[in-house]
C-alpha positions in Angstrom: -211.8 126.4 -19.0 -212.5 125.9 -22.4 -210.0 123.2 -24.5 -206.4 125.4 -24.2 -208.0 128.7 -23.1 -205.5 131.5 -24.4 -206.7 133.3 -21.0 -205.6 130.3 -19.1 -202.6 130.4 -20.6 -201.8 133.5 -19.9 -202.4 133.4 -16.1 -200.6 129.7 -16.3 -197.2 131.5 -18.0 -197.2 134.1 -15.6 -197.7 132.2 -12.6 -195.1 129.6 -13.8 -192.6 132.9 -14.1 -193.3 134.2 -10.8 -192.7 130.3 -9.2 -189.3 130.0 -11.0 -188.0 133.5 -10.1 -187.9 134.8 -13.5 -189.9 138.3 -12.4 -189.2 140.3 -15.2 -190.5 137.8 -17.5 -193.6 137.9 -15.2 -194.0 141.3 -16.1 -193.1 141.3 -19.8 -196.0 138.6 -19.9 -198.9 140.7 -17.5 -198.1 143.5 -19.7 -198.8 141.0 -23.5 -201.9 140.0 -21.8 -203.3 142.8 -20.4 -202.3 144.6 -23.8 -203.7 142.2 -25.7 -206.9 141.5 -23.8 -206.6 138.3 -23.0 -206.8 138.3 -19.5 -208.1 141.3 -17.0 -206.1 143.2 -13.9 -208.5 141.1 -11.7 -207.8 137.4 -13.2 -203.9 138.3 -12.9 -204.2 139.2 -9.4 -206.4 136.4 -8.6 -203.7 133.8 -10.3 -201.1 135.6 -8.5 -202.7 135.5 -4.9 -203.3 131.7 -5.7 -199.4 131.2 -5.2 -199.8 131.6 -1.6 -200.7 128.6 -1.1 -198.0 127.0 -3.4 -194.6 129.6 -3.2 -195.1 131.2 0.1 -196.8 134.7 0.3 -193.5 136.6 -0.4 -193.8 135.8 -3.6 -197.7 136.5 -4.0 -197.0 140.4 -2.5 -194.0 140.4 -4.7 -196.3 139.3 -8.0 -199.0 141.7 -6.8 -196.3 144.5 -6.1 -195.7 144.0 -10.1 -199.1 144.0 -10.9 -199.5 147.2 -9.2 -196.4 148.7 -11.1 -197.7 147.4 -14.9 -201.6 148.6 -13.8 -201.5 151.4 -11.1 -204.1 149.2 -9.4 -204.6 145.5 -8.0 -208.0 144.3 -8.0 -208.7 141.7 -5.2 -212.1 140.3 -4.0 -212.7 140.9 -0.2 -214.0 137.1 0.3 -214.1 136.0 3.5 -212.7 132.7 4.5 -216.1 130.0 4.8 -215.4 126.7 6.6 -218.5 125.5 4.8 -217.4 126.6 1.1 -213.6 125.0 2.1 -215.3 121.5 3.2 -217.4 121.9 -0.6 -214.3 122.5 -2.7 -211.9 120.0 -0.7 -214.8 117.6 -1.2 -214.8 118.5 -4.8 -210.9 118.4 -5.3 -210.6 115.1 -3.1 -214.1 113.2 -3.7 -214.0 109.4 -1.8 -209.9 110.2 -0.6 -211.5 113.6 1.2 -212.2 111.8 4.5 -208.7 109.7 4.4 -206.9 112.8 3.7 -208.8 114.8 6.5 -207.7 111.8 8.7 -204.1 112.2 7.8 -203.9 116.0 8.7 -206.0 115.5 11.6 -203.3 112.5 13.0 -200.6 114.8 12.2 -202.1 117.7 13.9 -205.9 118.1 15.0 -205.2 121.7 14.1 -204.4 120.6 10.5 -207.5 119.5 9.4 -209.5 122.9 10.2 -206.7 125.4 9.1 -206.8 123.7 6.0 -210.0 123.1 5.4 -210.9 126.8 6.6 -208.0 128.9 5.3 -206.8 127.2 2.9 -209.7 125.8 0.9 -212.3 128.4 2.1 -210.4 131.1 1.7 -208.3 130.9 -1.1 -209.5 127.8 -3.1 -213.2 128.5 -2.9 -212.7 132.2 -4.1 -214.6 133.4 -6.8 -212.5 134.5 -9.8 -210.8 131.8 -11.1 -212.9 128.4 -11.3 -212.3 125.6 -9.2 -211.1 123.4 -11.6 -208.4 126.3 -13.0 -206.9 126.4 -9.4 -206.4 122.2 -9.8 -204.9 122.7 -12.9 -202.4 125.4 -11.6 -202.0 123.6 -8.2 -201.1 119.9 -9.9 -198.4 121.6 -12.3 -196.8 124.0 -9.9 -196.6 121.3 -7.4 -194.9 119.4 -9.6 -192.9 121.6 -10.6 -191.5 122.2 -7.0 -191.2 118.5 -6.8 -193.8 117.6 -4.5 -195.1 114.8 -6.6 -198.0 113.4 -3.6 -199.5 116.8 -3.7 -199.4 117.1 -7.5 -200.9 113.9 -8.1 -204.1 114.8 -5.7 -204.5 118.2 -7.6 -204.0 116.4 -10.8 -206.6 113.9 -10.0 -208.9 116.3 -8.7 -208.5 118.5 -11.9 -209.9 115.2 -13.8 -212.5 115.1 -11.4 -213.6 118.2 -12.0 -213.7 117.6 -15.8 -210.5 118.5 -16.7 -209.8 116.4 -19.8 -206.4 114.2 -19.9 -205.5 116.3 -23.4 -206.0 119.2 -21.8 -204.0 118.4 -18.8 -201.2 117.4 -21.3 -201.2 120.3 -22.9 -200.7 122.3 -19.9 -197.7 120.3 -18.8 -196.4 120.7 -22.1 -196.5 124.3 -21.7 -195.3 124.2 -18.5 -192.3 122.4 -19.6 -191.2 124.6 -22.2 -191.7 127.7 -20.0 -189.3 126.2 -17.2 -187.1 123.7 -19.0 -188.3 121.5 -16.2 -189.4 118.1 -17.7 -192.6 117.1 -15.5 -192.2 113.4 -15.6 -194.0 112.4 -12.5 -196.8 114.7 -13.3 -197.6 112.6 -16.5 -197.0 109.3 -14.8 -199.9 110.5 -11.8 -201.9 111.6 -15.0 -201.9 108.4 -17.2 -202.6 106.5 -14.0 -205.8 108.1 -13.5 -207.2 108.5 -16.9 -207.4 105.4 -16.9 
């Protein structure tokens, strides 16, 4: 993601417009960017199926659904889910905390810890598409933005991890925050802790 990426800003506004509810917006904004060139049908849809993981998949299908209606077409990779290539991008997002938090599922639920690992991570975080380290990005702010400041902070520090800079991460919260009208005051706490 190179230093405030107009294509990740994009695919940033409109996944911040599908997580708030404001759909129309959503589409008003796929149509700018595709328009405009900034983004493609493809890196939309994989932004869109991304929010899975963090609104529920009713509002993935219902982001696709309006894809389909601005493009006539969705474009989605047929990956197929890799417990391997989960294990290397949780290791990746988590680094020395991957075991501890692999622990923590696991004493919640044995289950946890391979549904996660598996479907989560190695089927939707490990997808080719949109890098790694955009999926952190997206993960930490929308996260926060939903208030779930423990699961933020782990996508936030992964995002640095992955070579995310603390400027850039700003600038994405900034933008974030004047998209929602959500001030994301935890989210910058988690982040000046760990550029430290």
């Amino acid at each position: 993601m190179a230093q405030f990426d107009p294509r990740f800003r994009r695919l940033l506004s409109i996944s911040l417009d599908l997580a708030t509810g404001h759909r129309t917006r959503a589409v008003r904004n796929m149509r700018r960017a595709l328009a405009d060139r900034s983004v493609r049908t493809a890196d939309v849809a994989e932004a869109v199926l991304h929010l899975a993981l963090l609104c529920g998949v009713p509002t993935c299908l219902d982001g696709l659904e309006r894809l389909h209606l601005v493009t006539g077409r969705i474009s989605l990779r047929r990956d197929t889910s890799s417990h391997r290539r989960g294990a290397a991008a949780f290791r990746e997002i988590y680094g020395s905390q991957a075991r501890a938090v692999l622990n923590r599922l696991r004493a919640l639920d044995p289950f946890l810890e391979r549904w996660v690992v598996k479907d989560v991570y190695g089927t939707v975080f490990s997808r080719d598409g949109l890098p790694l380290r955009d999926r952190a990005v997206f993960t930490g702010i929308i996260l926060a933005l939903q208030g779930l400041s423990r699961q933020s902070a782990s996508h936030i520090r992964g995002a640095l991890r992955l070579g995310t800079t603390p400027k850039e991460f700003v600038h994405w919260i900034e933008v974030a925050e004047r998209r929602t009208g959500v001030r994301l005051t935890t989210a910058r706490k988690d982040l000046a802790r760990f550029a430290r």
